[in-house]
Each structure stands twice: as C-alpha cells, then as structure tokens.
C-alpha positions as semicolon CSV with decimal commas, in nm:
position;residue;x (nm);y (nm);z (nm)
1;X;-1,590;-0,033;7,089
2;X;-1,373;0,254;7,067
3;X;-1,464;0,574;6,866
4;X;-1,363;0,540;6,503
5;X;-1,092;0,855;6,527
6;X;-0,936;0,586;6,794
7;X;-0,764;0,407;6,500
8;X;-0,661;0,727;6,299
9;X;-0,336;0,677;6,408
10;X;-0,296;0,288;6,322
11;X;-0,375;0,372;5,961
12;X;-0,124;0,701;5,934
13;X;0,131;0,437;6,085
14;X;0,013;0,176;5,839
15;X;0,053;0,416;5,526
16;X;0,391;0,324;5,475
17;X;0,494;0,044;5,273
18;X;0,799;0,001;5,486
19;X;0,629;0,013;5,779
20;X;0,346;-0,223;5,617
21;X;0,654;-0,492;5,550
22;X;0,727;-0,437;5,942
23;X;0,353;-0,538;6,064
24;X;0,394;-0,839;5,820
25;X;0,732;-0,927;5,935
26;X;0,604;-0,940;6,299
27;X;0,295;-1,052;6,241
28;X;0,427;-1,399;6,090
29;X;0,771;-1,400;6,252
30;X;0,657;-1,345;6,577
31;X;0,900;-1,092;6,811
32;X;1,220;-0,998;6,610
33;X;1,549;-0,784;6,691
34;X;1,603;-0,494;6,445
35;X;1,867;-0,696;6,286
36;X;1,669;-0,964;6,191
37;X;1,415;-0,707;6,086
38;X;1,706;-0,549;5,880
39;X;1,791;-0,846;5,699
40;X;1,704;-0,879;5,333
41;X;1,495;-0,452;5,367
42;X;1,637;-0,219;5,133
43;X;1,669;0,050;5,423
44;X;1,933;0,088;5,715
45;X;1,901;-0,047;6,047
46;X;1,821;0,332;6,194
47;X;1,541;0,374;5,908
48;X;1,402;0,041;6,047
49;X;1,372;0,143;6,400
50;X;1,256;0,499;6,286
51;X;0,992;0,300;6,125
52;X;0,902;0,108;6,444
53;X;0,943;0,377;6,668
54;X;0,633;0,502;6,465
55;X;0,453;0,171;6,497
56;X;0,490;0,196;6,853
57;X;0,367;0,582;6,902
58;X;0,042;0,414;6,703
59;X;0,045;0,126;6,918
60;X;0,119;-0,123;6,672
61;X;0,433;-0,271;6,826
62;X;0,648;-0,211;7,169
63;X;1,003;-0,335;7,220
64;X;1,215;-0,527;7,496
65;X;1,574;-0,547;7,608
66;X;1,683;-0,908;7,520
67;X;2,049;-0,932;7,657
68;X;2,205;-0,697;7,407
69;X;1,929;-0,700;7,162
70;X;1,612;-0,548;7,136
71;X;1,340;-0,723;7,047
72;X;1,015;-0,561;6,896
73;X;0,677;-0,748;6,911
74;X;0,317;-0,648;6,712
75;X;0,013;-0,543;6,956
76;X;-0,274;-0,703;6,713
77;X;-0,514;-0,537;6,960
78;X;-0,541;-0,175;6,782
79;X;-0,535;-0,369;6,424
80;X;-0,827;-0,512;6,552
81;X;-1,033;-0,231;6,670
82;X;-0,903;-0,048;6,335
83;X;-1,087;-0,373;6,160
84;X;-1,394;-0,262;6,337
85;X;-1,402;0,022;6,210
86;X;-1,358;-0,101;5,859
87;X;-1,587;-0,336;5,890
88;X;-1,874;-0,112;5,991
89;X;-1,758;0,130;5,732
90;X;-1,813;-0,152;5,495
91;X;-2,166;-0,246;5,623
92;X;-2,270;0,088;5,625
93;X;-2,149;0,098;5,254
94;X;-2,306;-0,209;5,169
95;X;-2,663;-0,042;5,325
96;X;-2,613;0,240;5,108
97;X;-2,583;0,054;4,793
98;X;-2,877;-0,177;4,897
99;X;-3,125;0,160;4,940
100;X;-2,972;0,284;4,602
101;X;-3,053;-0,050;4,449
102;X;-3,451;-0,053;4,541
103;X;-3,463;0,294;4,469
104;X;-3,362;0,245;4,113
105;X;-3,593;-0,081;4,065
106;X;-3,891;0,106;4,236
107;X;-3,906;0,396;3,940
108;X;-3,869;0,099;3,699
C-alpha cells in the first residue's frame, strides 16, 4: 500500500463539486468526449476540461484522441488506494472510540 500523503492529491482534485460531477459522470458513463461531458453542466466546455485537466494531474482520469474528439476515461486505481486510506483512518477511529468506551465503563 502506498503512503497515505500518496492520495493527497486525489482528494484536493476531488474537492470540487464540479470536478466531483466529472468522477461521477465517468464513473457510470464510462469514457466520454468533453461535449458529452458538457451537456446538461452549468459551466463551459473550457471550464470542463480545466476541470479534467486537474483530474488527470491527480491521476483520476487521462484522455485519448478519438477521430476528432477527445475522449476522457476515470483511472479507479488512485480512488482506490485513496479508499485505503480512508478506510484505515476509519478503523483507527473506530479503535479509538472502543479504548475511550472501556475507559469510561472501567471508572464506573
């Protein structure tokens, strides 16, 4: 596993809400041209490939000439890691809250 300040990155990236419509977009659209990525957002076609542009710098998503398109696909890979991370965040959380727990019942 990769060291947590690995994913910083994927969650900067993923601090947007534009940017968090992108992932979603991708994620259940599969690969999409910025037009179609355009359709139906509330931002211009350059503020949508801004956005990606800083999906891919995070690794989130890369891009391919498709005749006169280009097409942008999600990398799930660092999403994963990034869950990881969460998830021994959360663990370690839950550990905490455990050894607070029989602390408190123990001076009961």
């Amino acid at each position: 596993m990769s060291r947590p300040a690995a994913s910083a990155p994927v969650f900067a990236a993923l601090g947007d809400p534009q940017r968090m419509m992108l992932v979603a977009r991708l994620s259940q659209k599969g690969p999409l041209s910025v037009t179609s990525l355009t359709e139906g957002a509330t931002i211009t076609r350059q503020a949508v490939t801004k956005h990606l542009r800083v999906l891919e710098a995070a690794g989130l998503a890369h891009s391919e000439k498709s005749g006169r398109e280009t097409v942008w696909a999600l990398d799930q890979r660092p999403l994963a890691r990034a869950r990881e991370h969460l998830d021994i965040i959360a663990r370690q959380w839950d550990e905490a809250i455990e050894r607070l727990r029989a602390f408190v019942e123990e001076g009961d």
